[in-house]
C-alpha distance (Angstrom), angle and dihedral (degrees) to the residues before:
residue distance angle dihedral
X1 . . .
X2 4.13 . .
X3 4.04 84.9 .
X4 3.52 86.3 103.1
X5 3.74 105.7 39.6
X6 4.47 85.7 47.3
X7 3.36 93.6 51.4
X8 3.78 101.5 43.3
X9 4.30 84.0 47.6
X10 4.01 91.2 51.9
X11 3.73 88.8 48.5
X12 3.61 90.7 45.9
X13 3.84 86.1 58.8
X14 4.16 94.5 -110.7
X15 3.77 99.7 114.3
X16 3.58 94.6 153.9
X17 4.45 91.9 52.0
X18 4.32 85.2 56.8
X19 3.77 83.3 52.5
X20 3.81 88.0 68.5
X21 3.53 92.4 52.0
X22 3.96 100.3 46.4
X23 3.48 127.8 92.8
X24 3.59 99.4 169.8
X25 3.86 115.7 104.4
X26 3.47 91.2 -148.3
X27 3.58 100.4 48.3
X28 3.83 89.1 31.7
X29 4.06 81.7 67.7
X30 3.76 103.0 48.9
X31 4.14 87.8 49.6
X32 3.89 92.4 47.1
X33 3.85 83.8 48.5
X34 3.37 95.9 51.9
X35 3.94 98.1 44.7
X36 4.07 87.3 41.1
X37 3.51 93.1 -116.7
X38 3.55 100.1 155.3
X39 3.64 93.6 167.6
X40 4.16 83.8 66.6
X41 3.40 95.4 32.1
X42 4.49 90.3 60.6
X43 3.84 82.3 38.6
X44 3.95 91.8 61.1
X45 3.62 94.3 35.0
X46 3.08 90.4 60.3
X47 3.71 107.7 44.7
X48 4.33 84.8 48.0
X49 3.69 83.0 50.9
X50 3.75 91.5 59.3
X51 4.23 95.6 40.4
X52 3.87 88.1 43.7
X53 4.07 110.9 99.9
X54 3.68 86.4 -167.1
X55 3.39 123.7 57.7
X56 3.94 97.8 -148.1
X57 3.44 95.6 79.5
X58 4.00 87.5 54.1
X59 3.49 79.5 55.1
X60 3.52 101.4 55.3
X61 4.04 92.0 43.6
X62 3.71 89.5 55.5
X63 3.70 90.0 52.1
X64 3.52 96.1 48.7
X65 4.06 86.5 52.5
X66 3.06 105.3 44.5
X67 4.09 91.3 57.8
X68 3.83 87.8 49.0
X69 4.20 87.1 49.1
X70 3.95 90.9 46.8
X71 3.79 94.6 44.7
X72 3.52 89.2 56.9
X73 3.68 94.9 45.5
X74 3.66 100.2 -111.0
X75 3.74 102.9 132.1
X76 4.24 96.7 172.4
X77 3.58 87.2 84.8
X78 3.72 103.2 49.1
X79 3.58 87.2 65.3
């Protein structure tokens, strides 16, 4: 699988280049997270939000964006 390949990028420091090669909401997330792609990162949350039977992890994504959003000064998303 890409496993490999993602991880080796993120360690590299090229977060947002893995993001090209994941699929994988989840994953898809972190990466976007990392790079400060919060364009991705709503994309994924949103798509997890959807496959996620329980809302608590939708909860916990959320959370986890919105810090990224308000450490980069981006306040729209917050709210």
């Amino acid at each position: 699988g890409g496993g490999a390949i993602v991880a080796y990028l993120q360690s590299k420091g090229f977060p947002e280049v893995a993001l090209h090669f994941v699929r994988e909401p989840k994953t898809r997330f972190r990466l976007a997270l990392a790079c400060g792609n919060i364009d991705a990162a709503i994309e994924c949350a949103l798509t997890l939000e959807q496959q996620s039977e329980s809302r608590q992890g939708g909860r916990d994504t959320w959370g986890q964006l919105g810090s990224e959003a308000l450490r980069q000064g981006n306040y729209q998303v917050v709210e």
